[in-house]
C-alpha positions as CSV (number, residue, x, y, z in Angstrom):
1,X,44.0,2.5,12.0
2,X,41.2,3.1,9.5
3,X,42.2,4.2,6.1
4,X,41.9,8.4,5.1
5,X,38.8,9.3,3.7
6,X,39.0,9.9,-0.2
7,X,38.4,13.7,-0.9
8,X,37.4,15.0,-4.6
9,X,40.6,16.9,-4.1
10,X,42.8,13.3,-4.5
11,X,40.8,12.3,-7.5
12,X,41.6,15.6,-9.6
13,X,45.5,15.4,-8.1
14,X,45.5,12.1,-9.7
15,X,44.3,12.8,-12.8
16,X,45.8,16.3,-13.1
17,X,42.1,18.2,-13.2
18,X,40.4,20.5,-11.8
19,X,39.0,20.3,-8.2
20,X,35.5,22.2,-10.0
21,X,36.1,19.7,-13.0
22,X,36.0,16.5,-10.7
23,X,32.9,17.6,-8.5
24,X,31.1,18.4,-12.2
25,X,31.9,14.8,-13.7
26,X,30.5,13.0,-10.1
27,X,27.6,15.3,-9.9
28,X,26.4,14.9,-13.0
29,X,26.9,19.2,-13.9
30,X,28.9,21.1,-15.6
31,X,30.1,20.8,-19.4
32,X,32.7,18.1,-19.3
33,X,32.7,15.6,-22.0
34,X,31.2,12.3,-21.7
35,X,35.0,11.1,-22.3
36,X,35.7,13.2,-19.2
37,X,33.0,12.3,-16.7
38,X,33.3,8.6,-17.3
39,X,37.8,8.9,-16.1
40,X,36.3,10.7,-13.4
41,X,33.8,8.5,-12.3
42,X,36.1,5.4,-12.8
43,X,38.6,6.8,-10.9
44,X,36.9,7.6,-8.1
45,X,35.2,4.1,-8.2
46,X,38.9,2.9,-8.2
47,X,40.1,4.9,-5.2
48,X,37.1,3.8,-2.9
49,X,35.4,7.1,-3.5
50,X,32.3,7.8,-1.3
51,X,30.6,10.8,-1.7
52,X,29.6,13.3,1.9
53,X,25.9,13.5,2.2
54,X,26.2,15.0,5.6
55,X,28.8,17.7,3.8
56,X,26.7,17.8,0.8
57,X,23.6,18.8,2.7
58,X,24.9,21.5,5.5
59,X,26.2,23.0,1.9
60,X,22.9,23.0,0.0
61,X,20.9,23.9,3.2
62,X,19.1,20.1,2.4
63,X,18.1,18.4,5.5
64,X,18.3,15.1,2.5
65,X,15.2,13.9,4.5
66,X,11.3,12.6,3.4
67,X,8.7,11.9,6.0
68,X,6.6,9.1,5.7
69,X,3.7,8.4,8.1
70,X,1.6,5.1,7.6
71,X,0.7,2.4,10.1
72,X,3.7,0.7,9.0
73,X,5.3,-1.2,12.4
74,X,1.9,-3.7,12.7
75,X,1.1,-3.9,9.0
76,X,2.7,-5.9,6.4
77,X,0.2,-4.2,3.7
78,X,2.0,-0.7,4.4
79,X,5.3,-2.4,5.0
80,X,5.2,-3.0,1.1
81,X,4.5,0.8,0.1
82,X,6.8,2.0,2.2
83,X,9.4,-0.7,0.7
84,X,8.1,0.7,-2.7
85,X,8.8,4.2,-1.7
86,X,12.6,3.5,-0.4
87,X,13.1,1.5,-4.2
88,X,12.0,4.9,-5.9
89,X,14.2,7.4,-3.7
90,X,16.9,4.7,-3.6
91,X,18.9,6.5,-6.0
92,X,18.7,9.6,-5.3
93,X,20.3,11.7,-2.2
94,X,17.0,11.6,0.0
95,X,16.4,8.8,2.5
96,X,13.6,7.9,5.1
97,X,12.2,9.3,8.2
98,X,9.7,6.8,9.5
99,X,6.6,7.8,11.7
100,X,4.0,5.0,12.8
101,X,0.8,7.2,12.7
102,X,-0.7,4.1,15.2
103,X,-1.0,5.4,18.4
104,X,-3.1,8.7,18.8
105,X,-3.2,12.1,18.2
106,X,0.0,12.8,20.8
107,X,2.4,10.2,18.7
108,X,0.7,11.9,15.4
109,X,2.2,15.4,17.1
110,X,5.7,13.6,18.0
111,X,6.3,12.5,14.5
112,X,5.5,15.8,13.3
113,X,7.6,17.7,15.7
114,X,10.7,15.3,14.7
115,X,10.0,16.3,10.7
116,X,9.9,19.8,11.6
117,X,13.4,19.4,14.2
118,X,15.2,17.8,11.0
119,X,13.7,19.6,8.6
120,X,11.9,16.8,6.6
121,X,11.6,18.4,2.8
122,X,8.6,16.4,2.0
123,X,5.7,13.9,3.4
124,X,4.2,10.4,2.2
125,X,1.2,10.4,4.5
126,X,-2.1,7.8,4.8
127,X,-4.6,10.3,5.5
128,X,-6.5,8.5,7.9
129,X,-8.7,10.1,10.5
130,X,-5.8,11.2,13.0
131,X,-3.9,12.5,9.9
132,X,-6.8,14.7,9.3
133,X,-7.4,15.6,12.8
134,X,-3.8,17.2,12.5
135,X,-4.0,18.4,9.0
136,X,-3.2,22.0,10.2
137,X,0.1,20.7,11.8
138,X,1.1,19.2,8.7
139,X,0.7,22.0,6.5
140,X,2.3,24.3,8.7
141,X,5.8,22.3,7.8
142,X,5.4,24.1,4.5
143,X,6.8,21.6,2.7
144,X,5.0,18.9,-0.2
145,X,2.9,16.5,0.9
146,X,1.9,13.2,-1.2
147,X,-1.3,11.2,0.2
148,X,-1.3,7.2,-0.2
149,X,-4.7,5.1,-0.2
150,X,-7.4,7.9,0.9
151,X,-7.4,11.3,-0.6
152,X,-7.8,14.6,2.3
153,X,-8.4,17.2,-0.2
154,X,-7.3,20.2,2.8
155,X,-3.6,18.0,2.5
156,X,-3.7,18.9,-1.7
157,X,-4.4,16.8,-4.6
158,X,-0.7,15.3,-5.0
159,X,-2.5,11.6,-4.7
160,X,-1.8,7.7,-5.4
161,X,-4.9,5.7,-5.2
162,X,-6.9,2.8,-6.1
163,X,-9.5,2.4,-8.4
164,X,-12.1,1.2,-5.8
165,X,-15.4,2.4,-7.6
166,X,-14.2,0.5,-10.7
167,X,-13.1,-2.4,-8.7
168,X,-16.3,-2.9,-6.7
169,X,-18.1,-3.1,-10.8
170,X,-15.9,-5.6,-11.7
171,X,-16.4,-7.6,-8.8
172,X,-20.6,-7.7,-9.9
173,X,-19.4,-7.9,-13.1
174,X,-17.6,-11.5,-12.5
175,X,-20.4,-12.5,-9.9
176,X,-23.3,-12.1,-13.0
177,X,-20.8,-13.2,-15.5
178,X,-20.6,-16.8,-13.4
179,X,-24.8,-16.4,-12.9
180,X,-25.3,-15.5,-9.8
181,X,-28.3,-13.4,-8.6
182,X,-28.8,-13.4,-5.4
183,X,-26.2,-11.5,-3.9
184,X,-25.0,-10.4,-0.5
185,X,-22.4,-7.5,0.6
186,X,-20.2,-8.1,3.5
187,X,-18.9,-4.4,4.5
188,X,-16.6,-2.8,6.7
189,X,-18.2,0.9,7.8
190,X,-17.7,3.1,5.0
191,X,-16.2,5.7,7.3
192,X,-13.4,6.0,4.5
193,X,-13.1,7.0,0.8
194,X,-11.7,3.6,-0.4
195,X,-14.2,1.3,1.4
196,X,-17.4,3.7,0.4
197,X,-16.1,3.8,-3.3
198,X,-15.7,-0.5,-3.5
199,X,-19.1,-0.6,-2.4
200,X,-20.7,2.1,-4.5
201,X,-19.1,0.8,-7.5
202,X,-20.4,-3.0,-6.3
203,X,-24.3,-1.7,-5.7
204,X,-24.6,0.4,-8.6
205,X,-23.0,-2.0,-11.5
206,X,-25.8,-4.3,-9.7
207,X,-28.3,-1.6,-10.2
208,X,-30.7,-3.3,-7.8
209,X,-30.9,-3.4,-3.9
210,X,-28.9,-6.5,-2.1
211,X,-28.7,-7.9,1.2
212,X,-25.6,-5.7,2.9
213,X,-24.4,-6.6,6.7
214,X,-21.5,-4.0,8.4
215,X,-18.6,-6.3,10.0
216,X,-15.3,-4.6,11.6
217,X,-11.8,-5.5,10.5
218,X,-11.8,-8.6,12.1
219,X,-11.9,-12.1,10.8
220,X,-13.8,-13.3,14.2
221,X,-16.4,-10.1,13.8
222,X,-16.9,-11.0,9.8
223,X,-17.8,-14.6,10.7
224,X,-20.5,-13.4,12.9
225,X,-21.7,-11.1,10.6
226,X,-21.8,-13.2,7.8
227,X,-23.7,-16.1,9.8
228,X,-26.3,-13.4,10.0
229,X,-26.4,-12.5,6.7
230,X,-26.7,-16.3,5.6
231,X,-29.4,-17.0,8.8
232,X,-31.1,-13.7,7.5
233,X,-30.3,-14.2,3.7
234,X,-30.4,-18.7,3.1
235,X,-31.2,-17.3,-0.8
236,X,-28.1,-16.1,-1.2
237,X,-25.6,-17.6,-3.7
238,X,-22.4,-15.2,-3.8
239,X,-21.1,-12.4,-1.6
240,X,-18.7,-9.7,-2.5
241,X,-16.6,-8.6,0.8
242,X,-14.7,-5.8,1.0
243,X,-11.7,-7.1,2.6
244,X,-9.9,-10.4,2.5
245,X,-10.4,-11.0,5.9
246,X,-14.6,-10.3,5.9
247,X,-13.9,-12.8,2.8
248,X,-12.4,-15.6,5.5
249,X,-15.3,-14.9,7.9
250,X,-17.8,-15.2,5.5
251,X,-16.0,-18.4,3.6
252,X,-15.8,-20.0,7.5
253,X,-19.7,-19.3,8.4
254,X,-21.0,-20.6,4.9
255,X,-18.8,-24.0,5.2
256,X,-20.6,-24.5,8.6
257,X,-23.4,-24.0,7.2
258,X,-22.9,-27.0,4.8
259,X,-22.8,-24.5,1.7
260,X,-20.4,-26.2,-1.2
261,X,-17.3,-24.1,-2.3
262,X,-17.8,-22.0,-4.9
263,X,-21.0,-24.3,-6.0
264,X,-23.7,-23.1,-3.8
265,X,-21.6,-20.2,-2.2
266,X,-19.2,-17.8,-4.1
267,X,-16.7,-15.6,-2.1
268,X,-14.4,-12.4,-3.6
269,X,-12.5,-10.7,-1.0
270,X,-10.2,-7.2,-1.3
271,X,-6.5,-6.5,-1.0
272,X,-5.1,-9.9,-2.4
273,X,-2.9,-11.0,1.3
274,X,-0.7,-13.9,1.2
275,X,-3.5,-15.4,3.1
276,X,-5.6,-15.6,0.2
277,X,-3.9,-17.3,-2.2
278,X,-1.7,-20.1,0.5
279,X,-3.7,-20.9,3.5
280,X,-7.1,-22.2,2.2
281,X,-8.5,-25.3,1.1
282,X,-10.5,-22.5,-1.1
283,X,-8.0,-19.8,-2.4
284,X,-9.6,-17.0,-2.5
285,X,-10.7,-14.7,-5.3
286,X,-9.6,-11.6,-4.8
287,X,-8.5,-7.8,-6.3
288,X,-4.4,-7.5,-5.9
289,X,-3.9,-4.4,-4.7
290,X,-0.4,-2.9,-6.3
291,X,1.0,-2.0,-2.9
292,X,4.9,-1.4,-3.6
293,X,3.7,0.3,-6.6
294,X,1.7,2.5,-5.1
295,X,4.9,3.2,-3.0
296,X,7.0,3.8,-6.0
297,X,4.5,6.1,-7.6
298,X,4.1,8.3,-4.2
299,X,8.6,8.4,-3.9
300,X,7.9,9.2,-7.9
301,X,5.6,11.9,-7.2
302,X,7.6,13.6,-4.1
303,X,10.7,13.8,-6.0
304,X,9.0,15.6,-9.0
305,X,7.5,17.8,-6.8
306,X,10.4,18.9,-4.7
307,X,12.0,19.5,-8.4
308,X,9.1,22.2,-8.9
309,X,6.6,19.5,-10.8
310,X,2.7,20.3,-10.8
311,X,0.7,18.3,-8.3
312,X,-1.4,15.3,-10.1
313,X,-3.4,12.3,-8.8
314,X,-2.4,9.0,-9.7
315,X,-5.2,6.3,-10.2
316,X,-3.7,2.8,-10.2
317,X,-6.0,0.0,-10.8
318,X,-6.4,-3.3,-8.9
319,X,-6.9,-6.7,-10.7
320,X,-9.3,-9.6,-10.6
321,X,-7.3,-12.2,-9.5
322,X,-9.8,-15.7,-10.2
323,X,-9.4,-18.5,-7.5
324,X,-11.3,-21.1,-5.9
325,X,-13.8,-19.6,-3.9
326,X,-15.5,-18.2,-7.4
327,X,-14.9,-21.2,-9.9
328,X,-13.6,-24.9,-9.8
329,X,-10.4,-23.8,-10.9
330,X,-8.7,-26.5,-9.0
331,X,-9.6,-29.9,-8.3
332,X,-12.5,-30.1,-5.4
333,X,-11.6,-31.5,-2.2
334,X,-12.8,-35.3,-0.8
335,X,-16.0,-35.9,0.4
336,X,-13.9,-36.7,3.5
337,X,-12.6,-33.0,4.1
338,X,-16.3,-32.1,4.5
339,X,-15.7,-29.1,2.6
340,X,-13.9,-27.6,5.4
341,X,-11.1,-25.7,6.5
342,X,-8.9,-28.3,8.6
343,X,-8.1,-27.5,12.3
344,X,-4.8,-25.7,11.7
345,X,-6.0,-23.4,9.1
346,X,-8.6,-22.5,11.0
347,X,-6.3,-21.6,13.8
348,X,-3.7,-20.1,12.2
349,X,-6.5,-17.7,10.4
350,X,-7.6,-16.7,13.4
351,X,-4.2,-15.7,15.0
352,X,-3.9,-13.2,12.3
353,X,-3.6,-9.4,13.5
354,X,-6.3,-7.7,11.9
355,X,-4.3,-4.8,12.0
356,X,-2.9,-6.5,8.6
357,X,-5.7,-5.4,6.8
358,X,-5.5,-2.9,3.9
359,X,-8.8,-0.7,3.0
């Protein structure tokens, strides 16, 4: 027979106080002394207290819930914000509704309709396309909304981003530093704000027109691409791509061409996967996104907001992490390797979901 629940009502009976006076000292309100609040709290630690949420919140009116919509179920890169964002809310009394935004308009409008049947009180959202397509549905729920990645402005300013422009500079920045010249972009389509910032930042800290070829987020589409960028392009010495996994495709197509590691071809990817640093003969060179930060920062933001905070943008920046693929910072391989990735890297590369990838 399971054991009675322990009520706030047992605590104060055993320590001959108030009913008021106990639910003060473990809520943190009131004006008890800290002498007060600390028999309280060790008493109820003693007794096995746990504390109601579900009475707590038909009390308050507080559903206790925060939506969170990302493409989380097929990505490990959004699996870390959203891990981020449970570490900030953690300790508060709010947990997680999940929606995978993957999926469509009509699962978009499912997720939604849940929020509004359980009364979400707030939304961490990736405004991608299908986000904005719904936009209106969102802000009907009337409640505050914080955007992750890409910034909507019709979804608010309440915002945690990257530094992309200034990421894309330093990424030209490194190439000239290390002497490099001739210069080619590997780019996904800049249909969002993140990938058209990385690559404004990259052209303009250039300041001179380079050789650019569009790939999609696929590590068998970016090795096409970049063959034809090297067929069109043999001059070229470096190339800047705007994800890790253009940075494989384009690190596979110059090794077939017989182009030395980082000697006679120079390669910085985007978003710092553990593919980058533990599955090449040539780890690759790469910006680290801060992805549970980011998570932490958006839980940060939610939870200031819902306690009547003004609505700010947070910029978090992404650093140069310096491997292989840009300087002999390890020791080169044999002449026998052929300068090539062996057989199971390759394959293992090129099982990867591309749906992995972070812009």
């Amino acid at each position: 027979m399971p054991k009675p629940r322990v009520t706030m009502q047992n605590i104060a009976d055993k320590l001959g106080l108030s009913l008021k006076a106990v639910s003060d000292g473990i809520n943190g309100t009131g004006h008890l002394s800290q002498l007060t609040r600390e028999r309280i709290r060790t008493m109820a630690r003693e007794m096995g207290y746990r504390r109601n949420s579900a009475a707590r919140s038909l009390a308050s009116s507080s559903s206790q819930l925060l939506g969170v919509l990302m493409p989380y179920a097929d990505s490990s890169f959004f699996g870390s914000i959203i891990a981020g964002i449970e570490r900030q809310v953690l300790n508060s009394d709010f947990m997680l509704l999940l929606g995978n935004i993957r999926g469509g308009n009509d699962v978009l409008q499912d997720h939604i309709r849940r929020f509004a049947e359980r009364n979400v009180e707030g939304i961490i959202v990736y405004s991608n396309q299908t986000v904005k397509d719904v936009a209106d549905d969102l802000l009907a729920l009337d409640v505050p909304i914080v955007q992750v990645m890409e910034p909507y402005r019709k979804l608010g300013d309440a915002v945690v981003m990257i530094n992309n422009e200034e990421a894309g500079r330093q990424a030209a920045r490194h190439l000239r530093k290390l002497g490099h010249t001739r210069i080619g972009l590997l780019a996904h389509k800049r249909n969002t704000w993140a990938l058209d910032s990385r690559c404004r930042g990259f052209q303009e800290e250039l300041g001179y027109e380079i050789p650019e070829v569009e790939c999609l987020l696929d590590i068998a589409d970016s090795h096409l691409a970049a063959q034809k960028l090297f067929s069109a392009h043999p001059e070229l010495t470096a190339v800047f791509a705007t994800s890790d996994y253009a940075a494989i495709g384009a690190l596979q197509a110059g090794l077939e061409m017989g182009r030395r590691i980082p000697d006679e071809l120079a390669v910085i990817g985007f978003d710092n996967l553990d593919i980058a640093a533990h599955q090449l003969l040539y780890p690759l060179t790469t910006f680290a996104q801060p992805k549970e930060k980011v998570g932490e920062v958006a839980g940060e933001l939610l939870l200031d907001l819902l306690h009547g905070k003004p609505s700010v943008t947070k910029v978090l920046e992404a650093p140069l992490v310096i491997r292989a693929s840009t300087q002999n910072l390890t020791k080169k391989c044999s002449e026998n390797s052929s300068d090539f990735l062996n057989k199971n890297q390759v394959e293992d590369i090129q099982q990867l979901d591309s749906s992995n990838i972070a812009i």
